[in-house]
C-alpha positions in Angstrom: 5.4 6.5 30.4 4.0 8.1 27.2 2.8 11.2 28.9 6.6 12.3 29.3 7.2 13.5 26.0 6.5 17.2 25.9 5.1 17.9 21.9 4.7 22.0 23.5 1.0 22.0 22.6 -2.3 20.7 21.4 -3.4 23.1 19.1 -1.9 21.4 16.2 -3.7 18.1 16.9 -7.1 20.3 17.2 -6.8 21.9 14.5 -7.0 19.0 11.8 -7.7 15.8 14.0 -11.2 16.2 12.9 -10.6 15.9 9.2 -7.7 13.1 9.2 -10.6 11.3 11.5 -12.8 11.6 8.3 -10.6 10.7 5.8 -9.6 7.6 8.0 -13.2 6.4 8.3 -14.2 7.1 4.3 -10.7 5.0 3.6 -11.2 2.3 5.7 -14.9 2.1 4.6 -13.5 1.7 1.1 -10.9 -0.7 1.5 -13.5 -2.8 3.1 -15.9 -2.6 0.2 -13.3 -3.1 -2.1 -11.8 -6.4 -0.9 -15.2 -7.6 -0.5 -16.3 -7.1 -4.0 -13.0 -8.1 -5.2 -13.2 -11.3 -4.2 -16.2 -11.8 -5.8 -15.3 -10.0 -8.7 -12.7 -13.3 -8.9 -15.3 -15.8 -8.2 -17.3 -14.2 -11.1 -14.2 -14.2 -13.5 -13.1 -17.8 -12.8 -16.9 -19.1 -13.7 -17.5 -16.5 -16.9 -14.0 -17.2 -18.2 -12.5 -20.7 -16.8 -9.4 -21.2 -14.8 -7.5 -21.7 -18.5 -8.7 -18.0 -19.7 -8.4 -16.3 -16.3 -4.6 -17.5 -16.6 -4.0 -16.5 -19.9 -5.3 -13.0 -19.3 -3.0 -12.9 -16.0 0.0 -14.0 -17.7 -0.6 -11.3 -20.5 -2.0 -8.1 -18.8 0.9 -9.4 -16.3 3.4 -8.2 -18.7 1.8 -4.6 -18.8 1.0 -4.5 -15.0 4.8 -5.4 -14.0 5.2 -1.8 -14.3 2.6 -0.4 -12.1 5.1 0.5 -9.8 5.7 3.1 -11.9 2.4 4.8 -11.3 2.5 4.5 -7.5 5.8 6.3 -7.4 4.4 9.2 -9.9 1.6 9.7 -8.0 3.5 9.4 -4.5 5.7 12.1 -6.5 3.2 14.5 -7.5 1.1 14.2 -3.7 4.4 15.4 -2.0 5.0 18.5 -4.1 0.9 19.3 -4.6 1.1 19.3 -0.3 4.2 20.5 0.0 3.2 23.7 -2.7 -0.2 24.0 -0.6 1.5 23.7 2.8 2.9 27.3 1.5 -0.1 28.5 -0.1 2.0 28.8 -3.2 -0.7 28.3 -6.0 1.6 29.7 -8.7 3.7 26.6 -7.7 0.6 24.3 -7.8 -0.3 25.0 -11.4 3.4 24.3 -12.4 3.4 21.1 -10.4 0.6 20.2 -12.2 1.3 21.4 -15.5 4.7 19.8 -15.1 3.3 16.6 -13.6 1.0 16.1 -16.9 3.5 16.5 -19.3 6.1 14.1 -17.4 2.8 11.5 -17.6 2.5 12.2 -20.9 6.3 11.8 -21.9 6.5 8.1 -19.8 3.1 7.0 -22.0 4.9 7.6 -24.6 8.0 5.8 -24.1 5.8 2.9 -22.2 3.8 2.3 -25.4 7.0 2.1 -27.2 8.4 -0.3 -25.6 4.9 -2.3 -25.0 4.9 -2.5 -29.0 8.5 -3.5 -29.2 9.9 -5.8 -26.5 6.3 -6.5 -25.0 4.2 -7.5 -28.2 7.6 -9.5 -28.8 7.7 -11.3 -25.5 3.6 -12.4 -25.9 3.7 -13.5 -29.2 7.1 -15.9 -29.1 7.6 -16.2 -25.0 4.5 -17.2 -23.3 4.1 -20.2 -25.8 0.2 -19.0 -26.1 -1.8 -21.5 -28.1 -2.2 -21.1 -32.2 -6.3 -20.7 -31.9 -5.8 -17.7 -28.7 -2.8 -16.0 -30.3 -5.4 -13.3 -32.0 -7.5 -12.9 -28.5 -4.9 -12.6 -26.7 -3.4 -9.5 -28.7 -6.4 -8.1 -28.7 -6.5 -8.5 -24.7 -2.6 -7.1 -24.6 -3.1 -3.8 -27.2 -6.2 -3.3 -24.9 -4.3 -4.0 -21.6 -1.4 -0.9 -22.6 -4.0 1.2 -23.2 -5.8 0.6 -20.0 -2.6 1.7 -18.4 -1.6 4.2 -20.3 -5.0 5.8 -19.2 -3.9 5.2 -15.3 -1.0 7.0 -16.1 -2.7 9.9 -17.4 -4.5 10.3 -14.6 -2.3 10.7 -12.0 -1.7 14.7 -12.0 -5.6 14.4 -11.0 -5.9 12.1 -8.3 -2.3 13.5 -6.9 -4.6 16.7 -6.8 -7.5 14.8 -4.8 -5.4 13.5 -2.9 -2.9 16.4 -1.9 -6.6 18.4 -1.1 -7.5 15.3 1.5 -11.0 15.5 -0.6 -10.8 11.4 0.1 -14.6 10.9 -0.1 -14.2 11.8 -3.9 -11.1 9.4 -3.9 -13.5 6.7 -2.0 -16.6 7.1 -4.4 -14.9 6.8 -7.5 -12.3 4.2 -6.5 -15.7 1.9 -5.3 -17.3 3.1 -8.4 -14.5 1.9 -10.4 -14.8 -1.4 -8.9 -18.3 -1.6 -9.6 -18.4 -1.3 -12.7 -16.0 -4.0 -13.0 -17.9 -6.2 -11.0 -21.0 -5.7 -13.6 -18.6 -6.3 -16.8 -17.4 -9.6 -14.6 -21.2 -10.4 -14.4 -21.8 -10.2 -17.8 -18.7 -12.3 -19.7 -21.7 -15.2 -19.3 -23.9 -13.5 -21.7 -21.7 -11.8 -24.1 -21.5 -12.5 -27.7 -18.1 -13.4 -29.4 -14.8 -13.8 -27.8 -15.3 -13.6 -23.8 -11.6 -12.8 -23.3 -12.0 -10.0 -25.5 -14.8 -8.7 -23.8 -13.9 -8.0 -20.3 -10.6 -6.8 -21.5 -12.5 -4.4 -23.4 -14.6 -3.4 -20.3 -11.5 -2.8 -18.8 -10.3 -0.5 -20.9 -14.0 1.5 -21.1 -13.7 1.3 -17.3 -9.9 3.1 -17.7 -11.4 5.4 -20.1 -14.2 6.5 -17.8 -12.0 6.7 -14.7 -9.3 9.1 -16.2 -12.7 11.1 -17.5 -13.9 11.7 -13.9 -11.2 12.5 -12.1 -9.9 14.9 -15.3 -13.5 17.0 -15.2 -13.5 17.2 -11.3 -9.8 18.2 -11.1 -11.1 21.3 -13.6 -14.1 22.1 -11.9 -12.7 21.7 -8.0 -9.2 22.8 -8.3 -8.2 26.1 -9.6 -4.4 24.6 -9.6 -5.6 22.1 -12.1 -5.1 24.2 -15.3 -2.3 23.7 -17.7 -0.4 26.0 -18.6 3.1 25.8 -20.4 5.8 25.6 -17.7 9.5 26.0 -18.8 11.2 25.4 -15.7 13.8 23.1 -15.9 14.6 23.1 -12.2 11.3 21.7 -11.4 10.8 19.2 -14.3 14.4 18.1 -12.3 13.0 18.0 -9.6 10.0 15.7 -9.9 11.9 13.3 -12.4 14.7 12.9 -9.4 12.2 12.3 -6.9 10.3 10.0 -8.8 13.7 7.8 -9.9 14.4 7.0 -6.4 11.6 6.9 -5.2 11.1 3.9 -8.2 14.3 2.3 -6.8 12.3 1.8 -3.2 9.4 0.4 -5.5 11.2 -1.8 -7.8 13.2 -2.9 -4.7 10.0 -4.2 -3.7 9.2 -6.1 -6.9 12.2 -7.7 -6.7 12.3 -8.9 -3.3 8.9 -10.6 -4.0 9.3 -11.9 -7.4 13.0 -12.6 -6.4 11.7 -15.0 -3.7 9.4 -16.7 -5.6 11.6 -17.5 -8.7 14.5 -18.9 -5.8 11.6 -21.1 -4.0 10.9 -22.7 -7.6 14.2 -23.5 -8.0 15.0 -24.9 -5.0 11.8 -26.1 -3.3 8.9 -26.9 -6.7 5.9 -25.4 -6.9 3.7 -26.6 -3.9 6.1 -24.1 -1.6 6.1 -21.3 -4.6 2.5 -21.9 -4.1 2.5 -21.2 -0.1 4.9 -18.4 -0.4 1.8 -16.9 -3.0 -0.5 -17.5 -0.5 1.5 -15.7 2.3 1.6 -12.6 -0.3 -2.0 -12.2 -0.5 -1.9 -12.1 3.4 0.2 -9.5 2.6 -1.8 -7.7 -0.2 -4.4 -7.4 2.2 -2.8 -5.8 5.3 -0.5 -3.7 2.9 -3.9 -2.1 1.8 -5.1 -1.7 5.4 -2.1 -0.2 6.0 -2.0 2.1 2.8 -5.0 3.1 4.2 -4.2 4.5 7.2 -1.0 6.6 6.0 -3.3 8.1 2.7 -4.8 9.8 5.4 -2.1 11.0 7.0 0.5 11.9 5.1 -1.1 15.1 3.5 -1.4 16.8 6.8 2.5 16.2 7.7 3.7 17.1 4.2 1.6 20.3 5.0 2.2 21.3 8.2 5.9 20.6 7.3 5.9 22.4 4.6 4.1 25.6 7.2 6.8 24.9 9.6 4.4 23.4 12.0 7.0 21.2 13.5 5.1 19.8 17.2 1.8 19.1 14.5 4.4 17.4 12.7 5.7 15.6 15.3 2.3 14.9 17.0 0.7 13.1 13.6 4.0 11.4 13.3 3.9 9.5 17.0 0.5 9.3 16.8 0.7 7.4 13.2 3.7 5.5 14.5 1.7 4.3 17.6 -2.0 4.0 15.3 -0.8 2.0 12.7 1.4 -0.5 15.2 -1.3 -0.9 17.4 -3.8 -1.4 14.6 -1.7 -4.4 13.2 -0.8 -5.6 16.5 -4.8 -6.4 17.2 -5.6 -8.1 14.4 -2.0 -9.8 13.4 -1.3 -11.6 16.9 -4.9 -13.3 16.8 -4.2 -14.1 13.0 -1.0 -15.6 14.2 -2.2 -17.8 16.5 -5.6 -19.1 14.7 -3.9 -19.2 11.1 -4.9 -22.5 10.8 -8.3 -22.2 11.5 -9.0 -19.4 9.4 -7.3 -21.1 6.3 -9.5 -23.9 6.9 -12.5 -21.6 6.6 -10.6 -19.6 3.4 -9.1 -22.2 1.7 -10.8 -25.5 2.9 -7.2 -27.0 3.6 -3.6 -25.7 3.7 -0.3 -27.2 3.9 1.7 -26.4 7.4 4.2 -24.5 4.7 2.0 -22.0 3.7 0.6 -21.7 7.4 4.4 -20.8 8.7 4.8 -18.5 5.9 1.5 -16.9 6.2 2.6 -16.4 10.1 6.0 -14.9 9.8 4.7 -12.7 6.8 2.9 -11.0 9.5 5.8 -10.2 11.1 7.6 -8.9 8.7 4.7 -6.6 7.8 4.3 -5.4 10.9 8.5 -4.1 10.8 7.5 -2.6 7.6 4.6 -0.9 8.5 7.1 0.6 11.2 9.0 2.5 8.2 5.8 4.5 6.6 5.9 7.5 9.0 9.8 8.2 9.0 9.3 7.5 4.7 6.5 10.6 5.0 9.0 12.5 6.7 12.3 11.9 4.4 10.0 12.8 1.2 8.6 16.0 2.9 12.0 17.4 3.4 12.9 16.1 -0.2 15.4 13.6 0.8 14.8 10.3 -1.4 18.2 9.8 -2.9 20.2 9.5 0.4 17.5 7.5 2.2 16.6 5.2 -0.4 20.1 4.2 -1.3 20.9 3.4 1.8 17.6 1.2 2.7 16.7 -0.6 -0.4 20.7 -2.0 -0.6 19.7 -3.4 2.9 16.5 -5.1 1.9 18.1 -6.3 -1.7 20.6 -8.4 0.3 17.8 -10.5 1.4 17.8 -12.2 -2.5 21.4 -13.1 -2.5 21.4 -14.3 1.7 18.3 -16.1 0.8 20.7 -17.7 -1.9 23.3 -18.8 -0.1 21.5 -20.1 2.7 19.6 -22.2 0.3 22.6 -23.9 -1.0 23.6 -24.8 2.5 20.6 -26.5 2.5 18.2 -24.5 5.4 14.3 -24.7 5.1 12.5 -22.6 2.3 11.3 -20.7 5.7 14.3 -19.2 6.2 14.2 -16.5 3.2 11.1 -15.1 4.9 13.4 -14.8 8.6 16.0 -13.4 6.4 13.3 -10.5 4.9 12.3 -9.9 8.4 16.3 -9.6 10.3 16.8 -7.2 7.3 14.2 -5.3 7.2 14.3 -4.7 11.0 18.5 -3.7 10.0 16.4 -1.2 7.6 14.9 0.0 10.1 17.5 1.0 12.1 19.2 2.5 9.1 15.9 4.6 8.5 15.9 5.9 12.2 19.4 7.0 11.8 18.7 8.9 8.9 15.4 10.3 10.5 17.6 11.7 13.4 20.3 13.0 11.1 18.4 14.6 9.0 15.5 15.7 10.8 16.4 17.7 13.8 13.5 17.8 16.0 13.5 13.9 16.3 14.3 12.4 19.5 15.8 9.1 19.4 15.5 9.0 23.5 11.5 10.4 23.4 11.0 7.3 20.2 11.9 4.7 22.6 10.4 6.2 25.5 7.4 7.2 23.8 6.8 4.6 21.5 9.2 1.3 21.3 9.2 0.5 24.6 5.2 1.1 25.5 5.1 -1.3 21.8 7.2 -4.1 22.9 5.7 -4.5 26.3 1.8 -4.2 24.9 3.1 -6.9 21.9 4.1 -8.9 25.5 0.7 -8.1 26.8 -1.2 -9.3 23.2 0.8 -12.7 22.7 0.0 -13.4 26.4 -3.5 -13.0 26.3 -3.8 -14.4 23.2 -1.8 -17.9 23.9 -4.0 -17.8 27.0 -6.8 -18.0 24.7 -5.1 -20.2 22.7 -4.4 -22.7 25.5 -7.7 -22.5 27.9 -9.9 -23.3 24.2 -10.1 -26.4 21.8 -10.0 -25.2 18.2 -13.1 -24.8 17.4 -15.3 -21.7 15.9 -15.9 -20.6 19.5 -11.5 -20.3 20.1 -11.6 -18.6 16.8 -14.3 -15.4 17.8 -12.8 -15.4 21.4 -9.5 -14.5 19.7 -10.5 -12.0 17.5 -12.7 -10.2 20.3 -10.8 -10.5 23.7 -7.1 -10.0 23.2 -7.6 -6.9 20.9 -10.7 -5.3 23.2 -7.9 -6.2 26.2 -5.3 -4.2 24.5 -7.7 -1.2 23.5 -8.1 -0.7 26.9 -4.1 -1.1 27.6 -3.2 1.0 24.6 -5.4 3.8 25.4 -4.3 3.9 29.0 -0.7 3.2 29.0 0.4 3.6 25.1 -1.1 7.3 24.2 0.0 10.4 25.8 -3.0 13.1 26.6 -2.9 14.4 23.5 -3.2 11.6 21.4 -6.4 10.3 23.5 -7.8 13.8 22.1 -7.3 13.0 18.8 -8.9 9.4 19.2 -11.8 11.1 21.5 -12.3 13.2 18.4 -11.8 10.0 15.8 -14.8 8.6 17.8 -16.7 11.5 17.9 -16.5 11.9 14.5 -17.5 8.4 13.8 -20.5 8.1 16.2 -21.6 11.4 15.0 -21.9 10.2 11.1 -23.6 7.1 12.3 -26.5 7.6 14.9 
């Protein structure tokens, strides 16, 4: 069934399957070292500072990381015109890009600091009703906190640079380095002298300091394109600020849908199902990374090739992504589905059946949103945010307002997360449309062919063999390790034979290759 769709050659799959296989392995490797040492990195913070501390710095850094949106949509920004530029082999362009991207970073610091020392130092001091004794720790920890941030800002026009050059072992090493470090400054709030608050926001912001430092000497040394020079062209600083300001709406759309949900479950339901609906976010967190994972190391080659006019390579990295990431969440989320009370026993000791149902449905729903990232790298290769974000994130805000009303007729808080997931499959149907009006080479009849229908009957397949497992074995350990090994080595061996064409099996012959060739 897959083989029918003709993408008119290999060669594009060749040519850079080997180094997306790479950058794949390097990412994965570091999203797995990362959550492992962030979780211990918490563990160490709860016993150096206390549950009380560890709040307060939350609730205050909080107020200077609910704008870190804002740096994911300046560097998602500054990656699409650095590939897009390359894609041409313009480097003229990619020292403007740069040039401009730095002082656009430089202007939002500046307005971000302003309003940090107006209406931020006013809301700490006289809205988070800190104690008399912590008021002078705590602005200590905030003033530390904006400059922390304002150094992540900075360093954007460098790692978009990294990035756009798929050089993601250097994004790897210093993102794991960065994490190190913070796990020694964790390790050492026990035997610090003075204020521990105060010292590991400190560390922090030494931490910032040396991060911006790297990437800033490597982006002069590596990249010719990363040399400022003074750029006058309005038309680009247009540009970049217009793709950045929707591309913020899809981001803050985001936010709010979240932290929408959780303010309307307080309100309605108390704090033991705000608390679930938390739990079924870091569930979230987690596979969101996985997943941000995977697309980091596609999307440069597709803004690239796009930008050559490489459309069957374009085409081939977007099916195979489609099909890569779908398959890849479809193994490990049907298992979690169906064992999700077993593993919180192990992660959490206990969990309510709330948080259990949320935790299960949130799968769902990531899965349909992980649907959305390949037709998202397309629309911002061809430059059309405004169009495709306007029309999506007014789907997905409904989902605060439906959530609303259904409340007050009195449905189960459970409903607000099936609301999330009818909309944001509605989304998707809205982003497919504007995929095929848009983008010309898409074919609405080779997508289902090709790719929903081979996903809907292997999802069949996976919840079958799964349940099957389910039913046959008593919870137990053993139920727990049959389910994460049998269904998804079953559905390897259906996905690769039914659910890739030819030439996608060459680019995962090639992925292993790769793999068993950096390890034995």
């Amino acid at each position: 069934m897959a083989d029918s769709v003709d993408f008119h050659s290999t060669s594009g799959v060749l040519k850079q399957s080997n180094r997306i296989a790479k950058n794949t392995v390097v990412l994965f490797l570091r999203m797995f070292i990362l959550m492992l040492l962030n979780l211990y990195i918490v563990r160490l913070l709860l016993k150096g500072l206390g549950e009380d501390e560890y709040g307060t710095f939350n609730a205050v850094a909080g107020v200077v990381t609910s704008l870190s949106c804002l740096t994911g949509v300046l560097a998602t920004a500054t990656q699409r015109f650095y590939s897009f530029a390359a894609g041409k082999g313009d480097l003229s362009s990619l020292k403007k890009i740069f040039s401009v991207s730095v002082n656009i970073n430089v202007g939002i610091s500046l307005v971000a600091l302003l309003l940090f020392e107006t209406v931020g130092l006013w809301f700490v001091s006289y809205q988070l009703h800190i104690p008399a004794n912590r008021m002078v720790a705590v602005i200590y920890v905030y003033e530390f906190s904006c400059l922390a941030f304002v150094c992540t800002l900075l360093q954007i026009p460098y790692t978009a640079a990294v990035i756009a050059n798929e050089d993601m072992g250097v994004f790897a090493v210093v993102s794991t380095g960065e994490c190190l470090l913070k796990l020694l400054v964790a390790a050492l709030i026990q035997v610090s002298y003075g204020d521990h608050l105060i010292f590991y926001s400190v560390g922090l912001l030494v931490i910032g300091i040396l991060v911006f430092l790297t990437y800033m000497f490597y982006g002069h040394h590596a990249y010719s394109e990363c040399s400022y020079t003074r750029v006058t062209d309005r038309h680009l600083y247009w540009q970049l600020i217009s793709f950045s300001s929707w591309t913020f709406l899809g981001s803050l759309a985001g936010v709010l849908l979240y932290q929408g949900n959780t303010v309307l479950l307080y309100m309605f339901f108390g704090t033991l199902t705000t608390a679930a609906f938390a739990i079924s976010l870091q569930i979230n967190h987690a596979f969101s990374t996985l997943t941000n994972s995977v697309v980091l190391a596609f999307r440069p080659g597709m803004i690239r090739s796009f930008a050559e006019g490489d459309t069957p390579y374009v085409n081939q990295l977007f099916y195979f992504a489609n099909k890569f990431l779908s398959f890849m969440l479809l193994v490990i989320g049907i298992p979690l589905i169906f064992e999700m009370d077993t593993i919180f026993q192990f992660w959490l000791g206990s969990a309510s059946a709330e948080a259990i149902l949320f935790s299960r449905l949130m799968i769902v729903y990531i899965v349909l949103m992980a649907l959305n990232q390949p037709i998202t790298i397309i629309m911002y290769a061809m430059g059309l945010v405004k169009v495709y974000h306007l029309i999506v994130e007014s789907i997905m805000l409904l989902c605060l307002p439906l959530s609303y009303v259904l409340f007050k007729c009195g449905l189960p808080s459970w409903i607000t997360l099936a609301s999330m997931i009818v909309l944001t499959f509605l989304a998707h149907i809205a982003r497919i449309l504007c995929l095929r009006h848009y983008y010309k080479p898409f074919s609405l009849r080779a997508y289902l062919l090709s790719f929903v229908l081979p996903l809907l009957l292997l999802t069949v397949a996976a919840v079958a063999i799964a349940g099957l497992c389910h039913g046959l074995i008593g919870a137990s350990l053993l139920r727990l390790i049959c389910q994460l090994c049998v269904p998804p080595a079953i559905v390897c061996l259906l996905a690769y034979h039914f659910f890739l064409n030819s030439s996608e099996r060459v680019i995962l012959q090639n992925y292993v290759k790769f793999i068993l060739k950096r390890n034995l």
